[in-house]
C-alpha positions, 0 to 999 in steps of 0.5 A: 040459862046455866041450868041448861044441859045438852048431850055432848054428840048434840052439842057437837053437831049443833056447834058445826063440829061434824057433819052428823051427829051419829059421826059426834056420837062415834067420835066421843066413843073413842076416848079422844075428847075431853070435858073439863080435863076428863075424857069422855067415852060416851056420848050421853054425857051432859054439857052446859056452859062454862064447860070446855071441850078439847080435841083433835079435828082436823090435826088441829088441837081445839080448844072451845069454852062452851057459851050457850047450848043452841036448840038447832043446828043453824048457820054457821054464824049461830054455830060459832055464836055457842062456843069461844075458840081457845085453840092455839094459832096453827102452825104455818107451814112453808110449802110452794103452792106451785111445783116449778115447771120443769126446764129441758135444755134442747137435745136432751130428753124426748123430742118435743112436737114441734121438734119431731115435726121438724124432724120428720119434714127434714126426712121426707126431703132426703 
């Protein structure tokens, strides 16, 4: 199998990188992918196994050591089959996944619901 080679947009569409292979193919023309430590500017360059892959998706660097070619685009579990992930560990970033609600002492800020119907009860008894 190490004779076998498969252009580099294939690959990444084949490997579940991109959704399409013409979006593979824009991303190799933008010089932000690299083979082997060479960057890559076209889309019809071959790759093979042993080669290694390294780019920026999703403001992530990823790393991938290609293991096999594939011949489809199949499921994710084939995808992941054709390369070995060498990326670092995301950073883990400390962020609240709720905003804390609000608190409103009473009397300050706009009258709640509750409080203008109380208020227009208490102005139809005068």
């Amino acid at each position: 199998m190490t004779g076998l080679r498969l252009r580099i947009d294939k690959w990444l569409y084949h490997a579940r990188f991109f959704k399409s292979r013409t979006l593979a193919g824009k991303f190799c023309q933008t010089n932000k992918l690299r083979l082997n430590d060479e960057a890559v500017g076209k889309a019809h360059v071959l790759v093979g196994p042993d080669d290694v892959l390294t780019f920026v998706k999703s403001d992530q660097i990823k790393i991938v050591k290609i293991v096999n070619i594939g011949k489809r685009r199949g499921p994710a579990f084939e995808a992941q089959a054709l390369y070995e992930d060498l990326s670092p560990a995301p950073e883990k970033r400390e962020r609240p996944l709720h905003a804390p609600v609000a608190f409103r002492e009473p009397g300050q800020g706009r009258p709640t619901k509750a409080e203008r119907r109380a208020l227009d009860r208490l102005r139809d008894i005068e």
